[in-house]
N, C-alpha and C positions, 0 to 999 in steps of 0.2 A: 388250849385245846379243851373242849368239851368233853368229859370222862364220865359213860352212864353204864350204871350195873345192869347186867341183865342175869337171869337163868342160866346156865348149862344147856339146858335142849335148844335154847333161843341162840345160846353162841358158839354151839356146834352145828348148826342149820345154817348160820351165818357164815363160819367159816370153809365149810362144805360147800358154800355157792347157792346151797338148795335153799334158803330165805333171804329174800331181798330186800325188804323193807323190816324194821325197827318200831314198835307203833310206842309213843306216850301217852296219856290221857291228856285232854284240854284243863288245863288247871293253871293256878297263876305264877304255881312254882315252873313248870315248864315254858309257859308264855316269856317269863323273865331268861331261865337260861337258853332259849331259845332267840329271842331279841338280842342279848350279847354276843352272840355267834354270826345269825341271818343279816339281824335289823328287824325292818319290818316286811309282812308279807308283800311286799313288790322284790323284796331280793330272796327268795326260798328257793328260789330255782337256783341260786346259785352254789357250788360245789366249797365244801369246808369238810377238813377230817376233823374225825370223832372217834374217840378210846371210845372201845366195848369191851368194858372187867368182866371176869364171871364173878360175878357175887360183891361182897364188899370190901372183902379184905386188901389192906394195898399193897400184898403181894403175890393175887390173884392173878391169873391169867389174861393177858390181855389183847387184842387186835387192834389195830387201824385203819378206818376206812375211808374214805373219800364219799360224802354223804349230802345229797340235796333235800330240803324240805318241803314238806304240805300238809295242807289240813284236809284228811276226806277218808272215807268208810276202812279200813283196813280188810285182811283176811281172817278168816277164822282161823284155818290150815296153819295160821302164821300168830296164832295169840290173840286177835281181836275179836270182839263179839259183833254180831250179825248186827248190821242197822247202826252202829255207833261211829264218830265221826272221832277222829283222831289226828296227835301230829304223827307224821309220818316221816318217817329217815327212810328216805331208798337209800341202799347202795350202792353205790355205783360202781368202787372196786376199791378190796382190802390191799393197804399199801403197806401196811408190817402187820406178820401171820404171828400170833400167839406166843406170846410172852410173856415172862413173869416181870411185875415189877418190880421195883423196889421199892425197902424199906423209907 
């Protein structure tokens, strides 16, 4: 499973319901763990859970969600900058709420 750090205000908005989507930058690091997961952009629509840590640590907090991908403009409201084009994790729904991991 896919395990990406985010913020606190970005995974407390996620788990609150109130942000939907996750944005990454277009980069070759994300193309690659992105392609492990999707494939290629003909299977982005299709649904795959993804860890969301708060932070790095790996006993951080952490959720589960059930997540399709794409690449296109993000929100600002939601972390993205105006005009920029990004991959995009919608959520579709968190399937385990906030937890610590382990050591």
């Amino acid at each position: 499973m896919l395990t990406l750090p985010i913020k606190k205000k970005w995974f407390d908005m996620i788990l609150s319901g109130e942000k939907e989507e996750e944005y990454r930058e277009i980069k070759p690091y994300y193309s690659t763990r992105f392609r492990n997961v999707w494939g290629y952009p003909a299977y982005w629509g299709d649904e795959h859970e993804v860890r969301f840590r708060n932070g790095y640590r790996s006993d951080s907090s952490a959720i589960t969600a059930v997540c399709t991908l794409s690449c296109k403009q993000g929100k600002p409201e939601w972390g993205a900058k105006p005009n920029k084009k990004y991959y995009v994790l919608r959520i579709v729904r968190i399937t385990e709420e906030a937890t610590h991991e382990q050591k």
